[in-house]
N, C-alpha and C positions, 0 to 999 in steps of 0.2 A: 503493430506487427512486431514480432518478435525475431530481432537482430542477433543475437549471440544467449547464450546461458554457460555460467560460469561458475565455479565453486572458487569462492572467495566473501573477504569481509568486506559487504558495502559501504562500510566506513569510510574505507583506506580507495574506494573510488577517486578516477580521474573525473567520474562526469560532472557536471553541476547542478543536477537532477535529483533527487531520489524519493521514492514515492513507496508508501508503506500503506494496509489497510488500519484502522480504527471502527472502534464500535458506534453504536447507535447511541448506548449510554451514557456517552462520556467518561470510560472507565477505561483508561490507557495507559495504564503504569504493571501493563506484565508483557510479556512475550515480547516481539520488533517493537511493536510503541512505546511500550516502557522502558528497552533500553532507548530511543528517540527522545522520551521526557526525562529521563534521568542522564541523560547527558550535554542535549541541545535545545531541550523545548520542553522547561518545567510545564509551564500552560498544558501542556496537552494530555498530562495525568489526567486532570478532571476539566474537562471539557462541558459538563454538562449535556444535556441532550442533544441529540441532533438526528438530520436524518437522513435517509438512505439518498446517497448522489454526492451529498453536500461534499466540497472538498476543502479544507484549511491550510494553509502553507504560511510558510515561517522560511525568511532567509537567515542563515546561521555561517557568518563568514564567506567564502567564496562559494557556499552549497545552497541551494532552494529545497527544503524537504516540503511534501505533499502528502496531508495525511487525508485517506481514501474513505469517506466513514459508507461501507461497502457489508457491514455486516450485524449481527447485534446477538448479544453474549443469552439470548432466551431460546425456548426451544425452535426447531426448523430456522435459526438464526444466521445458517450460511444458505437457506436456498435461491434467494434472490441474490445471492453475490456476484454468479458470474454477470450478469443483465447489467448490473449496477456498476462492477468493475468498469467494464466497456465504457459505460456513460463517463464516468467517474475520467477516467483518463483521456478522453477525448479532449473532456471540458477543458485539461491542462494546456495554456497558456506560454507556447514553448514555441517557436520557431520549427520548420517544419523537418530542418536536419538536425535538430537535436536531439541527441539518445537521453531517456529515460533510464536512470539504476533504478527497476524494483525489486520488491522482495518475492520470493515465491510463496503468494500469499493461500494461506492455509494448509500450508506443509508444516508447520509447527505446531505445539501440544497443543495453545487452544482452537486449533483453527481443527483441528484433526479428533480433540476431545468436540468440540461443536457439528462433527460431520460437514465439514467443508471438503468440498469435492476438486481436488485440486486439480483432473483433469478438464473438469470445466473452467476453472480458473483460466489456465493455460489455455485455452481454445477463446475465450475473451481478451484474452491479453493479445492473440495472434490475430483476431479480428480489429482491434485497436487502429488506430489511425497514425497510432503515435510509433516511434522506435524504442524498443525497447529492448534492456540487455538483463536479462533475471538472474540477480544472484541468489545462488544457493550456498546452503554451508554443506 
């Protein structure tokens, strides 16, 4: 369910959450994952394969990031994302009052060059189980 939407730097969050998408390929060193791997979680530049659902997490100081592998950089590669987001976040491991920070996944070049649908995003994210506050920039 979606709690709040914000324009702001997920960074600089209060929560101790934050949940990003990642590809299928292992290929995570551009757009939100890549600054993620370039600042807190080399690992997750090259992940190597994986597959649609799977969730990875990395505690990095007082924060838990959650990376969502919810899509995959080949053609028709956002269509199963909303389906997947849903799962994907539910699966998260959280107490049930704790708010998630994510990103708003597929509002960015590659999520947008890949035809990701980001009102379907948002309609997974608000059937979610979890709390969630989306930032945007």
């Amino acid at each position: 369910m979606i709690v709040d939407l914000v324009r702001a730097n997920i960074f600089h969050t209060n929560h101790k959450t934050i949940a990003f998408a990642v590809n299928i390929e292992g290929h995570n060193d551009s757009g939100f994952a890549g600054q993620v791997s370039s600042g807190y979680w080399r690992e997750l530049a090259d992940t190597g394969r994986k597959q649609l659902g799977d969730v990875l997490s990395r505690e990095v100081g007082d924060k838990t990031f959650y990376a969502l592998v919810c899509h995959s950089l080949g053609k028709d590669g956002w269509k199963k994302t909303p389906e997947t987001l849903e799962k994907c976040l539910n699966s998260i491991n959280v107490p049930e009052d704790e708010t998630i920070a994510i990103v708003l996944i597929g509002s960015g070049m590659i999520g947008q060059l890949g035809g990701a649908d980001t009102f379907a995003v948002l309609g997974a994210m608000a059937r979610s189980k979890k709390r969630l506050v989306i930032y945007a920039r």
